[in-house]
N, CA, C and O atoms as CSV, one atom per row, in Angstrom:
chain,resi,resn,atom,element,x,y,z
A,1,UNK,N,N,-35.770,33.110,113.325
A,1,UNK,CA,C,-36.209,33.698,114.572
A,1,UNK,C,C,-37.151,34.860,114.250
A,1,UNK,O,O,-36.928,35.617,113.305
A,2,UNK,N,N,-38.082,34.968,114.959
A,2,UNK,CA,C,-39.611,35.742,114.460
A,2,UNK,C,C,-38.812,37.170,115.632
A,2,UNK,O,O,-38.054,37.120,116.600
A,3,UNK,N,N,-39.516,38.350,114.848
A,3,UNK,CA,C,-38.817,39.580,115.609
A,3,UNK,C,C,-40.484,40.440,116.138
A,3,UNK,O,O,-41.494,40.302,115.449
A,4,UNK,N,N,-40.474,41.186,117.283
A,4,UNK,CA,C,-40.825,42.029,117.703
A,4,UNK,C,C,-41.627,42.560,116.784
A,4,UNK,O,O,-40.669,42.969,116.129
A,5,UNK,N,N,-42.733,42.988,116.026
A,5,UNK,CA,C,-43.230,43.407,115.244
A,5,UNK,C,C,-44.099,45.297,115.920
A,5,UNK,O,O,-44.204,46.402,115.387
A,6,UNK,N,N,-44.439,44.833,117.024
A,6,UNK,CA,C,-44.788,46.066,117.700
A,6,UNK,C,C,-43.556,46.674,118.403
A,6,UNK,O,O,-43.780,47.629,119.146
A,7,UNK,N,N,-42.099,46.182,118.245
A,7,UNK,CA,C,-41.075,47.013,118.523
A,7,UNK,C,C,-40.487,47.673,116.804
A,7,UNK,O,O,-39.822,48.700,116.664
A,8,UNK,N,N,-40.880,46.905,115.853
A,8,UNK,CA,C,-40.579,47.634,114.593
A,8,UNK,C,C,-41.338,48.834,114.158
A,8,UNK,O,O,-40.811,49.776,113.566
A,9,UNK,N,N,-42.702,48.759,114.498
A,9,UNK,CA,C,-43.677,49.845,114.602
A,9,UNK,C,C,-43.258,51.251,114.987
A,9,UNK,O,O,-43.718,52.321,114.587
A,10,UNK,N,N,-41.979,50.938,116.120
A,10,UNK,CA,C,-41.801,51.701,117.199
A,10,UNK,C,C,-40.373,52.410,116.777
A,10,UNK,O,O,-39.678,53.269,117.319
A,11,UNK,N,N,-40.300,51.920,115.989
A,11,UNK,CA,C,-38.453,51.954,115.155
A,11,UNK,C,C,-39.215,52.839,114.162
A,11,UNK,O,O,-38.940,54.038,114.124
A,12,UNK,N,N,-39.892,52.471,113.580
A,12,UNK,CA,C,-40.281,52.734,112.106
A,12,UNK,C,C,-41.512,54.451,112.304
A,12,UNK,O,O,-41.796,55.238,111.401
A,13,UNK,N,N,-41.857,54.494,113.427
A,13,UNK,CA,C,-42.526,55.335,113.727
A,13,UNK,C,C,-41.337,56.720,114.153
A,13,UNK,O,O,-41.532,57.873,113.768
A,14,UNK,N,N,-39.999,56.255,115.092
A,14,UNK,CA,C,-38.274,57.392,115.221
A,14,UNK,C,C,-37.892,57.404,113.983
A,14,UNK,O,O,-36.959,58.177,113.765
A,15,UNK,N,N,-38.325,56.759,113.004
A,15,UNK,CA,C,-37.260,56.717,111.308
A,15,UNK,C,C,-38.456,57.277,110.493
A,15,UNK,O,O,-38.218,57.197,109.288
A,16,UNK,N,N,-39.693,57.830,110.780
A,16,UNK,CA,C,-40.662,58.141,109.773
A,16,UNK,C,C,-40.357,59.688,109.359
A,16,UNK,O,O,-41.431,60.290,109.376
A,17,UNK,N,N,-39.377,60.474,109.026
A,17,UNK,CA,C,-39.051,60.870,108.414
A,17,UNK,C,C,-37.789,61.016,107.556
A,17,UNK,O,O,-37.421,62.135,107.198
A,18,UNK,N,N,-37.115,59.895,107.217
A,18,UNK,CA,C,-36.271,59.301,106.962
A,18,UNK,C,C,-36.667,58.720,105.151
A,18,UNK,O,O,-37.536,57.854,105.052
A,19,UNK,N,N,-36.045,59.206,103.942
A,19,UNK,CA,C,-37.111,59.668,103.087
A,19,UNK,C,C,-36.020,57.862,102.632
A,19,UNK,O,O,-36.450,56.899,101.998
A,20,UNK,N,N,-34.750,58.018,103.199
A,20,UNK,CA,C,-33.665,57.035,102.677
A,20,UNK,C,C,-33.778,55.750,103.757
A,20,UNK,O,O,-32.782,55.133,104.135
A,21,UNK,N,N,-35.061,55.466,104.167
A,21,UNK,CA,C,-35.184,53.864,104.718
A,21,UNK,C,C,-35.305,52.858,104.238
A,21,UNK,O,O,-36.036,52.585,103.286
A,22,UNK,N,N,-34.806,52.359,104.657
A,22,UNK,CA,C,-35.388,50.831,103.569
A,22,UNK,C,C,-35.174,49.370,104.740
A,22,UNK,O,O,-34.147,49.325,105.418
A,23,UNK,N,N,-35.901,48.609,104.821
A,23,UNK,CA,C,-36.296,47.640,106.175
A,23,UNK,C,C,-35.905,46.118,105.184
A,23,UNK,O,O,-36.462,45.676,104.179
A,24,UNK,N,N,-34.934,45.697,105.829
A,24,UNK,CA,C,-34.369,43.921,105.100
A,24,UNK,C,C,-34.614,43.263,106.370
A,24,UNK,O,O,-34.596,43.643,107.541
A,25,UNK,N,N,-34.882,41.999,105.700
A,25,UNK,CA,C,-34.570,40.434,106.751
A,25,UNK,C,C,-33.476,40.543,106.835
A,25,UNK,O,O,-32.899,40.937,105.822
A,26,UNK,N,N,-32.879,40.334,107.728
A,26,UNK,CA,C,-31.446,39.957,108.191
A,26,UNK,C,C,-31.163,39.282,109.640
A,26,UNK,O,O,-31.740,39.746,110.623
A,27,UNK,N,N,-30.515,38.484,109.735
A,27,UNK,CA,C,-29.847,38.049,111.000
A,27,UNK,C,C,-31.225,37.212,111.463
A,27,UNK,O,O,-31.147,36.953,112.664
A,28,UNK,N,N,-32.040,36.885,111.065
A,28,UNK,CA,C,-33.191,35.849,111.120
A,28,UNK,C,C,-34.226,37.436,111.548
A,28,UNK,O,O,-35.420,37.276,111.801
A,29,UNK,N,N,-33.882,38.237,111.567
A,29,UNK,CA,C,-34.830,39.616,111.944
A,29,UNK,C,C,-35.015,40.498,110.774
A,29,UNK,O,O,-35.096,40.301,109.562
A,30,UNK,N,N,-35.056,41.576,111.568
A,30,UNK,CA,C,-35.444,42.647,110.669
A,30,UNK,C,C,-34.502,43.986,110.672
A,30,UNK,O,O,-34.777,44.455,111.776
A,31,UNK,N,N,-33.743,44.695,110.197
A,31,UNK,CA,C,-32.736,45.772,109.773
A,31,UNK,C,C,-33.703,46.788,109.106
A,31,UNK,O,O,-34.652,46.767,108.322
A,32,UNK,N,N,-32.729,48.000,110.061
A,32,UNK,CA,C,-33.395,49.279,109.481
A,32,UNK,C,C,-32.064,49.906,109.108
A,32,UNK,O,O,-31.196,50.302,109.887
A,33,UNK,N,N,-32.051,49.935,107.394
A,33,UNK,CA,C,-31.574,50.712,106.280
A,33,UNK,C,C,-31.481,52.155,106.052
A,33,UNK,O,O,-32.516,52.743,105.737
A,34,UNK,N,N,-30.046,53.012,106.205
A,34,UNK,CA,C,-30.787,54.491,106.132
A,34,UNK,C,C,-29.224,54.423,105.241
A,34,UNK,O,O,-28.220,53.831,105.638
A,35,UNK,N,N,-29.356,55.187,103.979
A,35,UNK,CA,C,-28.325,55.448,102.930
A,35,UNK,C,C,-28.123,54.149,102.254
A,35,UNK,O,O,-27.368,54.252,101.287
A,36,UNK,N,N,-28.547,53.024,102.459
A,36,UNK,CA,C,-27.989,51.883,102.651
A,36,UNK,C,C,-26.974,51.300,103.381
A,36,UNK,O,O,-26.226,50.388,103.032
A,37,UNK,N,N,-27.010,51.887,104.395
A,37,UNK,CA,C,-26.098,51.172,105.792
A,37,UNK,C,C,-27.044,51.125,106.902
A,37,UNK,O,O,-27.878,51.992,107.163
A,38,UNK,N,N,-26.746,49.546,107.817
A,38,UNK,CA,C,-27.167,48.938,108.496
A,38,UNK,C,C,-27.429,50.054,109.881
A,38,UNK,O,O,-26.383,50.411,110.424
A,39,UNK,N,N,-28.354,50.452,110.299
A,39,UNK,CA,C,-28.003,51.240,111.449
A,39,UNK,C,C,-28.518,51.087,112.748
A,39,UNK,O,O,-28.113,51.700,113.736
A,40,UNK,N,N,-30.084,49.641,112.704
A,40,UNK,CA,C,-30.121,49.522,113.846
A,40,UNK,C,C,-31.200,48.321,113.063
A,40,UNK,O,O,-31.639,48.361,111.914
A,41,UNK,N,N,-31.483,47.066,114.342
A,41,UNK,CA,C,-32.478,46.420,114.161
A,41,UNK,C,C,-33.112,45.513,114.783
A,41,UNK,O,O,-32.680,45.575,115.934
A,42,UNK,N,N,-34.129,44.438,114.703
A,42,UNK,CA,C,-34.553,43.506,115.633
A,42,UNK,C,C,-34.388,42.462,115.592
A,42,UNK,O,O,-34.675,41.843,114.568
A,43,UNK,N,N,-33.944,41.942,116.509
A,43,UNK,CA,C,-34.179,40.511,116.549
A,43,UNK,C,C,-34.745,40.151,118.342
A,43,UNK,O,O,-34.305,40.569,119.414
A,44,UNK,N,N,-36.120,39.010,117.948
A,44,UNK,CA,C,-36.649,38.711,119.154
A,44,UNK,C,C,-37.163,40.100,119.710
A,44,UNK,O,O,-37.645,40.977,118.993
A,45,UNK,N,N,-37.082,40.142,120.376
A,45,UNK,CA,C,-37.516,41.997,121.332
A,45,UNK,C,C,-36.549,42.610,121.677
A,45,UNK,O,O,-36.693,43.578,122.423
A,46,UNK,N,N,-35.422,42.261,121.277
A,46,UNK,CA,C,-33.731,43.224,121.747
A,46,UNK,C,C,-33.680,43.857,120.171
A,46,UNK,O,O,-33.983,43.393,119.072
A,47,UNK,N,N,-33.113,45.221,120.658
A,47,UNK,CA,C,-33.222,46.250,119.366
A,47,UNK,C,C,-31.669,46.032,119.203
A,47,UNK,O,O,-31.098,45.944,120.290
A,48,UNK,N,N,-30.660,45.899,117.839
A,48,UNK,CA,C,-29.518,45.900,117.788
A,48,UNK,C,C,-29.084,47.169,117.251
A,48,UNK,O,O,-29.703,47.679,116.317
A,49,UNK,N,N,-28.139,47.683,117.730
A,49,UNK,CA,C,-27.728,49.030,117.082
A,49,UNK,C,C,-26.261,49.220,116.996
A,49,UNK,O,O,-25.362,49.158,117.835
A,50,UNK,N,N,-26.294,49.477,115.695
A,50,UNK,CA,C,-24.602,49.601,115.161
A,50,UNK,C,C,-24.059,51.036,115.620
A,50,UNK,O,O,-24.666,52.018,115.194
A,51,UNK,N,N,-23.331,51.158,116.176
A,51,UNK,CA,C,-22.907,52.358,117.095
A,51,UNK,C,C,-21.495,52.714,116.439
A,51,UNK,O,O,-21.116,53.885,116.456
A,52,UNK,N,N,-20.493,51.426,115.695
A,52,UNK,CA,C,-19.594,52.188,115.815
A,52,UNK,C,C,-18.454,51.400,116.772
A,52,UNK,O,O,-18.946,51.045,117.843
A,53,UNK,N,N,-17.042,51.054,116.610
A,53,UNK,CA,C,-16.450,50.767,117.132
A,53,UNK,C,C,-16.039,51.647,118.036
A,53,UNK,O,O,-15.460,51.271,119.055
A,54,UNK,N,N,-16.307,53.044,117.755
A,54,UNK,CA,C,-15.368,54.054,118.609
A,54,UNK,C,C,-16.466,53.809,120.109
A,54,UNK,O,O,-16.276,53.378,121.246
A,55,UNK,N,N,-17.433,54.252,119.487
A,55,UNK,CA,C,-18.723,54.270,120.633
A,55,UNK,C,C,-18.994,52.743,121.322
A,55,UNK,O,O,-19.720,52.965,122.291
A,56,UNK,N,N,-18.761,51.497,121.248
A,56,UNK,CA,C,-19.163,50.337,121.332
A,56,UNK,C,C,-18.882,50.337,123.077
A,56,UNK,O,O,-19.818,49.925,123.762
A,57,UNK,N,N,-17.789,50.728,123.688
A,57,UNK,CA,C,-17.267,50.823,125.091
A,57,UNK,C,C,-18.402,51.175,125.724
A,57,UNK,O,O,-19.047,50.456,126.487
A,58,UNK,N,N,-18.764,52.826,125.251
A,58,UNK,CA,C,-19.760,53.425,126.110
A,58,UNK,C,C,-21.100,53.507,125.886
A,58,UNK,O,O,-21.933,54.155,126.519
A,59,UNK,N,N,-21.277,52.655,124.742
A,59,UNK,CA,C,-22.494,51.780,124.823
A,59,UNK,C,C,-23.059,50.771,125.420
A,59,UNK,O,O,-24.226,50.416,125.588
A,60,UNK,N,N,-21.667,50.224,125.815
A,60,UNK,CA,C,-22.031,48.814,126.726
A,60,UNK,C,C,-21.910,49.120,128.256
A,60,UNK,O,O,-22.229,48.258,129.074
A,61,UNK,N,N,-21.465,50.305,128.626
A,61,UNK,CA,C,-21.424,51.115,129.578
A,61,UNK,C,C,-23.211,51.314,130.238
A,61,UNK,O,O,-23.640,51.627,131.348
A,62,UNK,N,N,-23.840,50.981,129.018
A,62,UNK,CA,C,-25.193,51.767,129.796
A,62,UNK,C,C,-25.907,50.318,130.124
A,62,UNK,O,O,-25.563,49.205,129.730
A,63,UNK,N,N,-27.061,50.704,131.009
A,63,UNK,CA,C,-27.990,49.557,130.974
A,63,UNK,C,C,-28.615,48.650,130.369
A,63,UNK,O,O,-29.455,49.162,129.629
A,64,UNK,N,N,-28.615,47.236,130.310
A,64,UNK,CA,C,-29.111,46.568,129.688
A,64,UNK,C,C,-28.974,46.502,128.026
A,64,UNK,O,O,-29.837,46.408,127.153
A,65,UNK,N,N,-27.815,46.572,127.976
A,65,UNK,CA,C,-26.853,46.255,126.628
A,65,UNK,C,C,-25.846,45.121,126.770
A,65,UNK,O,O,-25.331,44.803,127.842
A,66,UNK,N,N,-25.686,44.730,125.983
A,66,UNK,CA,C,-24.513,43.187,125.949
A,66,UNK,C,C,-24.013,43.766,124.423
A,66,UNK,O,O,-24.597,44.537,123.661
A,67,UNK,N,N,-22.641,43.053,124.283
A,67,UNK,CA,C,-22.253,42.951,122.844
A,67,UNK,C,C,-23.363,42.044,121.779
A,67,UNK,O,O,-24.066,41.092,122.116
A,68,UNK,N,N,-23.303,42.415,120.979
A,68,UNK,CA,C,-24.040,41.902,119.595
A,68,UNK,C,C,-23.257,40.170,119.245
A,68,UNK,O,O,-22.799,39.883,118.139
A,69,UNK,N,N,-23.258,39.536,120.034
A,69,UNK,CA,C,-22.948,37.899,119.952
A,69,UNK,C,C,-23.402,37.003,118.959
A,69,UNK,O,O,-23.346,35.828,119.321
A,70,UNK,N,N,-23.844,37.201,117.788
A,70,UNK,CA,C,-25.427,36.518,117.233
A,70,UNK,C,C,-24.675,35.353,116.401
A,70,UNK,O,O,-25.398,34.479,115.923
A,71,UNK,N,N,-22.837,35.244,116.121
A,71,UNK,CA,C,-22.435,34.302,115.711
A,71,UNK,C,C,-21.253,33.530,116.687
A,71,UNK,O,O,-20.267,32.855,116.393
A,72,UNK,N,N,-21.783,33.921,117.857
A,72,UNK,CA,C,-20.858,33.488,119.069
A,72,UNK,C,C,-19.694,34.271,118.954
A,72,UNK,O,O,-18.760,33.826,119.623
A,73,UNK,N,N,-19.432,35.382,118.265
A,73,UNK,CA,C,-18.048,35.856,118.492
A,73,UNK,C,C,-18.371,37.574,118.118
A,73,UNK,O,O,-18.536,38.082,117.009
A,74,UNK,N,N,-18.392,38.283,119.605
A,74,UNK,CA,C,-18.562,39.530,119.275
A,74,UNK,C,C,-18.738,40.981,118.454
A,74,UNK,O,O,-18.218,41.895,119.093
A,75,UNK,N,N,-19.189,41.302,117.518
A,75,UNK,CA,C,-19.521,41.851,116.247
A,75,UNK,C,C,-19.032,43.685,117.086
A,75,UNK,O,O,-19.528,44.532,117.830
A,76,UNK,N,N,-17.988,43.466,116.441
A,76,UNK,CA,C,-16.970,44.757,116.424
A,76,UNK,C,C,-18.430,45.982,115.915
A,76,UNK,O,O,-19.062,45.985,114.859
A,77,UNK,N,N,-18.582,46.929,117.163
A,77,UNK,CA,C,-19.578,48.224,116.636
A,77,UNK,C,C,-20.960,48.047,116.455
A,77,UNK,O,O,-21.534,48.816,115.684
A,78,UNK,N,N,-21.868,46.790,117.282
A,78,UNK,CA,C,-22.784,46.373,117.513
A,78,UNK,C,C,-22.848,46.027,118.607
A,78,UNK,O,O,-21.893,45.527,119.202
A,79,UNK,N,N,-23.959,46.215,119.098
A,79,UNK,CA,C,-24.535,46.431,120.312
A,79,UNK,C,C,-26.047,45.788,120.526
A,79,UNK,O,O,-26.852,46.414,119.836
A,80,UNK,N,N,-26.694,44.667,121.318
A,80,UNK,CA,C,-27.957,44.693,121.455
A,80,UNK,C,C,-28.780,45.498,123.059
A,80,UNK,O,O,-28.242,45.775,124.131
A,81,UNK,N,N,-29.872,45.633,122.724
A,81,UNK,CA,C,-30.050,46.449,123.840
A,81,UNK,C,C,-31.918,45.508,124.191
A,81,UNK,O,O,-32.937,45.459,123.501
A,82,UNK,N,N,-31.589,44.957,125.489
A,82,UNK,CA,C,-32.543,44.265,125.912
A,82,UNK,C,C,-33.792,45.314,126.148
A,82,UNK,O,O,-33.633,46.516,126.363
A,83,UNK,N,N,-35.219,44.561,126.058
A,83,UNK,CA,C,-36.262,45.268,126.037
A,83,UNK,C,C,-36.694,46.398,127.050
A,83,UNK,O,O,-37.187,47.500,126.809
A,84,UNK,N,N,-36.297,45.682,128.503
A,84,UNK,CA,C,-36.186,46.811,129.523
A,84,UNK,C,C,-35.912,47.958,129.448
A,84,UNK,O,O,-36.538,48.856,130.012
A,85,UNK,N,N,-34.513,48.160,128.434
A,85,UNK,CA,C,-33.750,49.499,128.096
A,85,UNK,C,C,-34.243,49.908,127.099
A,85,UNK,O,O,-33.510,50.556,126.352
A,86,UNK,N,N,-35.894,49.652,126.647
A,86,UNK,CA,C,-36.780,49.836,125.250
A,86,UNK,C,C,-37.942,50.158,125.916
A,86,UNK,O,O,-38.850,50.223,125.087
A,87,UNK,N,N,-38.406,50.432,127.241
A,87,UNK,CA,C,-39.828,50.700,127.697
A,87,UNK,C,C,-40.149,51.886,127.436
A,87,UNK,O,O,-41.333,51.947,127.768
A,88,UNK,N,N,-39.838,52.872,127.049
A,88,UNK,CA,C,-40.229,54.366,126.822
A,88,UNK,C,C,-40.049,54.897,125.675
A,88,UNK,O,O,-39.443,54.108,124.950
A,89,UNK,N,N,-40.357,56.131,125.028
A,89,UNK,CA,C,-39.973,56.653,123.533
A,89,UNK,C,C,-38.721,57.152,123.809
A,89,UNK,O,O,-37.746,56.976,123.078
A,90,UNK,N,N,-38.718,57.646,124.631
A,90,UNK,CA,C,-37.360,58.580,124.607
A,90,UNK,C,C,-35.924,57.677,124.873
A,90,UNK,O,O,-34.751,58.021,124.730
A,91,UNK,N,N,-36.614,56.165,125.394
A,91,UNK,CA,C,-34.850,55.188,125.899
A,91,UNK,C,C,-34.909,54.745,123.868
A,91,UNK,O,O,-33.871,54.854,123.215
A,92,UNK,N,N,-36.228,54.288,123.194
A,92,UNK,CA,C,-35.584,53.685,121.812
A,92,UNK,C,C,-35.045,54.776,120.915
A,92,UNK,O,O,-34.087,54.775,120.142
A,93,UNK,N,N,-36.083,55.873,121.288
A,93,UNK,CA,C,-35.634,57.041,120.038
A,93,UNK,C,C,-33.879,57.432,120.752
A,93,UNK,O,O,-33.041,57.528,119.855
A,94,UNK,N,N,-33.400,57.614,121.989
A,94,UNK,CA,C,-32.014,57.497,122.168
A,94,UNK,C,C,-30.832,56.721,121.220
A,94,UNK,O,O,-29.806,57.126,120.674
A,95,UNK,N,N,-31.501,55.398,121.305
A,95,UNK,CA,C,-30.713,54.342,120.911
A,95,UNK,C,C,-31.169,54.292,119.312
A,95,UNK,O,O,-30.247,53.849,118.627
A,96,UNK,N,N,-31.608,54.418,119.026
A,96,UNK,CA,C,-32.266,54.377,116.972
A,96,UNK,C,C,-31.624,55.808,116.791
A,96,UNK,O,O,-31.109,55.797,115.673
A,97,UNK,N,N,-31.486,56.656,117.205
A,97,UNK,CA,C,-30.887,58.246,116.530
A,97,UNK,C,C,-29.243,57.923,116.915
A,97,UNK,O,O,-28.384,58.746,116.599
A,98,UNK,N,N,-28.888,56.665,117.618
A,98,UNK,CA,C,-27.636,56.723,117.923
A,98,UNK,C,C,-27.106,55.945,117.013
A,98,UNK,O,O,-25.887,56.060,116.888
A,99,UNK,N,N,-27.798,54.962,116.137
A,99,UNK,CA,C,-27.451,53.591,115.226
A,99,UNK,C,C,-27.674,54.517,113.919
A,99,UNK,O,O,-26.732,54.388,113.137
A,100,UNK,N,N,-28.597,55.352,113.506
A,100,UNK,CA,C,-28.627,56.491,112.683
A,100,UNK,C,C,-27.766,57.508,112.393
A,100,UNK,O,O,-27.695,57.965,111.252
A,101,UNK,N,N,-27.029,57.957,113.398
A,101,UNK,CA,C,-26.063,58.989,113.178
A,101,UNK,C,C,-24.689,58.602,112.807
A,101,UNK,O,O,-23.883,59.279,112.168
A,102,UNK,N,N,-24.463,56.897,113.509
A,102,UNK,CA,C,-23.023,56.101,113.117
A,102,UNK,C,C,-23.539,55.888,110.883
A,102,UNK,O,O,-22.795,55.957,109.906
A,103,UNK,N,N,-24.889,55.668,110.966
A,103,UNK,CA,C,-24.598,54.669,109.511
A,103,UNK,C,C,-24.832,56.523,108.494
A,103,UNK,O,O,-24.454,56.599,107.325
A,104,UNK,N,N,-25.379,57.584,109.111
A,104,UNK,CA,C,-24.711,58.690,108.394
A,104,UNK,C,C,-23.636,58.879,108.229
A,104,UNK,O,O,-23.362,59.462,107.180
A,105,UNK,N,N,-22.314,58.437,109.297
A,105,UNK,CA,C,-21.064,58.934,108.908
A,105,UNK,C,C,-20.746,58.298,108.220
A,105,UNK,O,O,-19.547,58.499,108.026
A,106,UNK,N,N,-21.254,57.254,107.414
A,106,UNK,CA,C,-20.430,56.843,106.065
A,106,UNK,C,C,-20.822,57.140,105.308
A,106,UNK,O,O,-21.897,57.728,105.193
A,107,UNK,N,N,-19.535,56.612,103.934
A,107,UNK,CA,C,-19.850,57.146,102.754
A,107,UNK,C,C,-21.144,56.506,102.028
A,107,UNK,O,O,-21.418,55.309,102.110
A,108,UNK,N,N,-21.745,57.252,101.459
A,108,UNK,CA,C,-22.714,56.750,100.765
A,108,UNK,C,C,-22.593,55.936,99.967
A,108,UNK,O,O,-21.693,56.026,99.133
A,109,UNK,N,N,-23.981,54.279,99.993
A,109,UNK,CA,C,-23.602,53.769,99.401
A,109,UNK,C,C,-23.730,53.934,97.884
A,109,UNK,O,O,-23.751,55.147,97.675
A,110,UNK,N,N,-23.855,53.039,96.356
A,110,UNK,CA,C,-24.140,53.442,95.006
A,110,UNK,C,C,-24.745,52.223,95.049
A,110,UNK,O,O,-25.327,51.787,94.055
């Protein structure tokens, strides 16, 4: 599945000072890497963002989010967030500083 390329631009432009990025294929898309944990990414034009089991409730609480489904069975602390809820800087940089701050609270990887 081919991803959003002018929504990675747009990811990669909220993560450009981020000295610990690193961008993988994954999930037929594209993953944005910070410590080496997964913290947010694309697939198609929906941005996915790992939030966190604690946060996953009141993530799906907001607009135009669904659970992260991508193997038919709900992905515990993932979240996708449809493009609508991506029209402005301030709705992705929300949601990318929120998939960023969950993959800081872990331990670093080696």
């Amino acid at each position: 599945m081919a991803y959003s390329e002018e929504l990675a631009e747009r990811v990669r432009f909220v993560l450009a000072d981020r000295a610990d990025l690193d961008e993988r294929r994954m999930f037929g898309g594209l993953a944005f890497m910070l410590g080496g944990h997964m913290a947010c990414g694309i697939i198609g034009d929906e941005l996915m963002v790992r939030v966190g089991p604690d946060a996953t409730g009141s993530a799906l609480a907001r607009p135009h989010t669904r659970p992260m489904d991508f193997t038919g069975r709900p992905m515990k602390g993932m979240v996708y967030v449809g493009a609508e809820g991506l029209r402005s800087a301030r709705q992705l940089r929300t949601w990318v500083h929120m998939g960023a701050g969950f993959a800081d609270s872990l331990p670093p990887r080696r």
